[in-house]
C-alpha positions in Angstrom: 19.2 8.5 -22.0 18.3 12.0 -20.0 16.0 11.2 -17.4 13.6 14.5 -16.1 13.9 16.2 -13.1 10.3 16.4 -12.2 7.4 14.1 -12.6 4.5 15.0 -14.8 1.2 14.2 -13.5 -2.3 12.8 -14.6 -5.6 12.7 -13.1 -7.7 9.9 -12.9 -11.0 8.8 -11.1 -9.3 6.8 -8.7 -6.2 4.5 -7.9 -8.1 1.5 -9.0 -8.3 3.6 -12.0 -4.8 4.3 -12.5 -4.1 1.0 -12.0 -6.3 -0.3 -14.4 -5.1 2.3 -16.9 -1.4 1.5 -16.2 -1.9 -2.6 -17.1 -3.6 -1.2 -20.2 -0.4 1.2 -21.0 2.0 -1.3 -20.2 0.7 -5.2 -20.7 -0.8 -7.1 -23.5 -3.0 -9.9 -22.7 -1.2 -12.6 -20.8 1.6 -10.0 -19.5 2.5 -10.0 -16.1 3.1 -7.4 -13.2 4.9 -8.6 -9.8 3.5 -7.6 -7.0 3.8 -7.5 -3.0 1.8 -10.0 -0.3 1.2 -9.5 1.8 -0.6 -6.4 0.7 -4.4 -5.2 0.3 -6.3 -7.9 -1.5 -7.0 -5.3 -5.0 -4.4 -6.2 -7.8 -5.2 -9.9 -8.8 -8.7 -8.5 -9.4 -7.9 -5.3 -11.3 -5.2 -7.2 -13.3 -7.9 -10.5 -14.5 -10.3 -7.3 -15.7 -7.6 -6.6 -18.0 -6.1 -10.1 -19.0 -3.4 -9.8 -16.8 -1.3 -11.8 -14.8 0.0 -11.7 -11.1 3.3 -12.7 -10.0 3.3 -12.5 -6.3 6.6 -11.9 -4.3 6.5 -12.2 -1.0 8.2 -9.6 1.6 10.1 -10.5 4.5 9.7 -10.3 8.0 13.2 -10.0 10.1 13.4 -7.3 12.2 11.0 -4.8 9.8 9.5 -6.2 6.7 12.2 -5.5 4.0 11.6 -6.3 0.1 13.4 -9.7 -1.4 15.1 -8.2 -4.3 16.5 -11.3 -5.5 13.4 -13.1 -5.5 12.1 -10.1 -7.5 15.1 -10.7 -9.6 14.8 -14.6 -10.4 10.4 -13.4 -11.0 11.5 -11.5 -13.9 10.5 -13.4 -17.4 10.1 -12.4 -20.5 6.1 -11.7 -20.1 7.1 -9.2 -17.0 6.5 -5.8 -17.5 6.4 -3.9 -14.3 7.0 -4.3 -10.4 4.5 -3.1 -8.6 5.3 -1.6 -4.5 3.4 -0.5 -1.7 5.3 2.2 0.2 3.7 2.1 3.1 2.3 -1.2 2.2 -0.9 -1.7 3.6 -1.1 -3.5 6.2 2.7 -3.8 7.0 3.2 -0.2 7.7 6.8 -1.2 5.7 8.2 1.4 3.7 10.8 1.5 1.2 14.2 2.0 2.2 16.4 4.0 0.3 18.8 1.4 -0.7 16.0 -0.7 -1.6 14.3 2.4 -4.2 17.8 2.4 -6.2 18.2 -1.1 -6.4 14.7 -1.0 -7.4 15.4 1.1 -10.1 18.6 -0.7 -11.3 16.5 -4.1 -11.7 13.9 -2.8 -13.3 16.5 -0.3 -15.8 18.4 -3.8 -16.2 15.2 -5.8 -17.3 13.1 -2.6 -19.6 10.4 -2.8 -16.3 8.3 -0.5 -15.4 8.3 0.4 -11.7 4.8 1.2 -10.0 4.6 2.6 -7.0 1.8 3.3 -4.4 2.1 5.8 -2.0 -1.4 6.7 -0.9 -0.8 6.3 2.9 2.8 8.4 2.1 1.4 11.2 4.4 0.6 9.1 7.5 4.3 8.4 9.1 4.0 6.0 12.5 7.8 5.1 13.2 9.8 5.5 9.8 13.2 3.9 9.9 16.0 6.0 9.7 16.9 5.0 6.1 13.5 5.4 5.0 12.6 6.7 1.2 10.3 9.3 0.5 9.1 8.1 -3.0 10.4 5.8 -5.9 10.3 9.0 -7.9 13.6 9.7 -6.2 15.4 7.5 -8.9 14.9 8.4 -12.8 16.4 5.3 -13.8 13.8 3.2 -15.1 9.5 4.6 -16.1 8.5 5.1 -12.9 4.7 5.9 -11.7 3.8 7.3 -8.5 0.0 6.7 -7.2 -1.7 9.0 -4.9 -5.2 10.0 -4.4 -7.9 12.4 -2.4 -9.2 9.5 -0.6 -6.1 8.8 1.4 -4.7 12.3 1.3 -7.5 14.3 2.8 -10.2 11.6 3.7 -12.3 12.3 1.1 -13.0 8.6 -1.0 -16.3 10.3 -1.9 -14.5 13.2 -4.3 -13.5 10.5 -7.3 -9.8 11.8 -7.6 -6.7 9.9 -8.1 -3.1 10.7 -9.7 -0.3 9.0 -11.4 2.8 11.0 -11.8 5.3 9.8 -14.4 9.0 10.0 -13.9 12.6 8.3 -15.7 14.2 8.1 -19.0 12.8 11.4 -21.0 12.1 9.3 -23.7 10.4 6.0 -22.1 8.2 9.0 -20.3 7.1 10.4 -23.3 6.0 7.4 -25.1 4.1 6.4 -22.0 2.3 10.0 -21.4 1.6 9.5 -25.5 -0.3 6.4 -25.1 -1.5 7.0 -21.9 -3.7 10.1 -23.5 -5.4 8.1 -25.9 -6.0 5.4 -23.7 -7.6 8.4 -20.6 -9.3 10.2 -23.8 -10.9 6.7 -24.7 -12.7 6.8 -21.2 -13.0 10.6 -19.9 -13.4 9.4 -16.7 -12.4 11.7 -14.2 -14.3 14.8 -13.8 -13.9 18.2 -14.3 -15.2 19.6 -11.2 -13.1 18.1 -8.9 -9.9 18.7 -11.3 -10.7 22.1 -10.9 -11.2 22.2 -7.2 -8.5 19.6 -6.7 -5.9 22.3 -5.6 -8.3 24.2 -3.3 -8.9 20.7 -2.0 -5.5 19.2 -0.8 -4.6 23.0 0.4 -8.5 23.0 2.8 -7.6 19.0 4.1 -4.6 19.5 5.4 -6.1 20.1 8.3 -8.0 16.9 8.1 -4.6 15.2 7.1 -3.3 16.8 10.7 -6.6 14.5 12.3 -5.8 11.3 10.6 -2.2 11.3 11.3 -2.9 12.4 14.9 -5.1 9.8 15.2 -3.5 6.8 13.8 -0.2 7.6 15.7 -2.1 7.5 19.0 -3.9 4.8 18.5 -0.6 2.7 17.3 1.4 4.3 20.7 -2.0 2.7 21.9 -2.0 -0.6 20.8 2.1 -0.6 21.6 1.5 0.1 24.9 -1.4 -2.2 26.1 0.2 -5.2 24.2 3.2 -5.4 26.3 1.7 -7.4 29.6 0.3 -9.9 26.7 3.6 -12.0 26.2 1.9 -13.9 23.3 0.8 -10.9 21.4 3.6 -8.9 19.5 2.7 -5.4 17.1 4.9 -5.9 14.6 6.8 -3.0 14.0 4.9 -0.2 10.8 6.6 2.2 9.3 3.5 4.2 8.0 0.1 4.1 7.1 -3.1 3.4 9.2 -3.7 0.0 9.9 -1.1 -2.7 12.4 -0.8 -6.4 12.6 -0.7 -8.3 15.6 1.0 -12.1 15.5 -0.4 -14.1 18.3 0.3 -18.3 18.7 -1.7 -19.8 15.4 -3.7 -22.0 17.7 -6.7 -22.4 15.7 -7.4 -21.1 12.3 -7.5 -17.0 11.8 -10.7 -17.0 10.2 -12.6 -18.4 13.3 -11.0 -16.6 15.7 -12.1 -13.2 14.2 -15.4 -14.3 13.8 -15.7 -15.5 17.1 -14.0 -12.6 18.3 -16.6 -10.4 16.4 -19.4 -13.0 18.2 -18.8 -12.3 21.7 -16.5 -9.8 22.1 -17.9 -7.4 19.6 -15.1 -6.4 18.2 -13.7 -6.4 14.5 -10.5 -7.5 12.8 -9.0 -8.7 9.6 -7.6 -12.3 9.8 -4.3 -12.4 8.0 -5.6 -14.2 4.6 -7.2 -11.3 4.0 -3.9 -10.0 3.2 -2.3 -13.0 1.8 -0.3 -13.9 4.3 0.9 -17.8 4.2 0.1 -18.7 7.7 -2.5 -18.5 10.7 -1.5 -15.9 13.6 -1.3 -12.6 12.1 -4.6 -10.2 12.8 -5.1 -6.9 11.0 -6.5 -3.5 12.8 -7.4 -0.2 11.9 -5.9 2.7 13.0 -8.6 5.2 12.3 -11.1 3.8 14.9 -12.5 6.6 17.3 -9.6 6.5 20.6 -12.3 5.6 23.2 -13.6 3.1 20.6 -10.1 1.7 20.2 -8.3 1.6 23.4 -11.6 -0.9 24.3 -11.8 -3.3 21.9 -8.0 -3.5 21.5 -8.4 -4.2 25.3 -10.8 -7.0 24.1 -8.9 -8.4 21.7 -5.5 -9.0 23.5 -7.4 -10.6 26.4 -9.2 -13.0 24.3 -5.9 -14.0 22.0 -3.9 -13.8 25.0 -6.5 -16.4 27.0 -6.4 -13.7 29.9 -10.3 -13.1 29.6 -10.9 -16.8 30.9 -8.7 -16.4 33.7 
């Protein structure tokens, strides 16, 4: 089957929108999607709203976080209908490799899955591998949906504006942009304004793009640097995006360490669970804190899980 050589597009109101559009287009009650943890804690909430289930795989931490594609492959049952990435994955900063896109594609080709992928962060690179992928609309082997939206792209969560762009199989592509339409026209959520001044929009925030990835990549070259005297602190290693996880010793549980860390330190992280990851030790931070702001209560933080402060 001829697969297109570009995507066609679709606007909707957000990428919680898309995705609650997408397990409408694709799932019947009591379907299932597989999807990433750890990851941002969104998809088992959006898929319940619409009767559907979540399959979680879980990605791998070696040397870089890397996708277990033969765990996705044994996941697969007949009630699967689509694998669902994060590319770069939020919190992990991991981003598809581009062995891992077309094998990707061949599993989900092999199976009649859909293959969802979200690249909001995609414009915010901190230290890309060299086999890195750009997008899993590189392959056209199986329907593939790309997810983007204002809120990442030019800082602008206020301006209700998301995207899906649709590529693969000419035929699988048209069936899905047929039902999606009915499905979109059932709602007519997304507004017209900001369609309009969508264009005018991404081409005015680059500039603004230019500030958030400056920002994020100094405060990561930040965080890098000031962890190294703190032996039992490691950044693990993000390709993208603008948050980083630090694993420290799991000496007492994650949850009370924040808070207490928020307490008397005054400073804010995401324990790990947040993110579904299966064990104590792993803190999430934002990149997108004010530098001044940052390089202190990173300072903080290290101290305190490194025991230095009481020294």
């Amino acid at each position: 089957m001829p697969s297109r050589e570009r995507s066609t597009p679709c606007c909707t109101a957000s990428s919680s929108e898309s995705y609650s559009l997408l397990f409408k287009l694709l799932c019947d009650p009591g379907d299932s999607v597989l999807v990433p943890v750890p990851s941002y804690p969104l998809f088992e909430h959006l898929a319940s709203l619409d009767g559907v289930r979540i399959q979680p795989y879980r990605l791998e931490l070696h040397d870089r976080w890397t996708l277990p594609l033969d765990e996705i492959g044994r996941a697969v049952d007949t009630r699967t209908r689509a694998v669902l990435v994060v590319s770069p994955n939020n919190p992990t900063g991991s981003v598809l490799t581009r062995a891992e896109t077309r094998e990707l594609h061949a599993l989900c080709a092999r199976h009649g899955l859909a293959l969802i992928g979200d690249e909001v962060f995609c414009d915010y690179a901190l230290e890309p591998g060299p086999h890195a992928g750009r997008s899993v609309l590189d392959e056209r082997n199986a329907l593939t949906v790309s997810l983007g939206g204002l809120s990442k792209s030019v800082g602008l969560p206020q301006l209700k504006l998301g995207w899906m762009a649709f590529a693969g199989p000419d035929g699988l592509v048209e069936a899905a942009l047929h039902r999606l339409e009915m499905i979109a026209d059932t709602y007519l959520s997304v507004g017209t304004p900001v369609q309009v001044a969508a264009a005018r929009l991404l081409e005015r925030g680059a500039c603004v793009r230019r500030q958030i990835a400056d920002r994020v990549l100094l405060n990561y070259g930040v965080l890098r640097t000031l962890a190294r005297p703190y032996p039992s602190c490691r950044v693990l290693a993000a390709e993208g995006g603008w948050s980083a996880v630090v694993q420290t010793p799991a000496i007492d549980p994650d949850e009370e360490r924040a808070i207490a860390l928020a307490r008397h330190k005054g400073v804010l992280v995401h324990p790990g669970y947040f993110f579904d990851f299966d064990r104590d030790g792993f803190f999430v931070v934002s990149l997108l804190v004010p530098p001044d702001d940052f390089r202190a209560g990173v300072s903080r933080m290290l101290e305190t899980f490194d025991g230095t402060d009481d020294r």
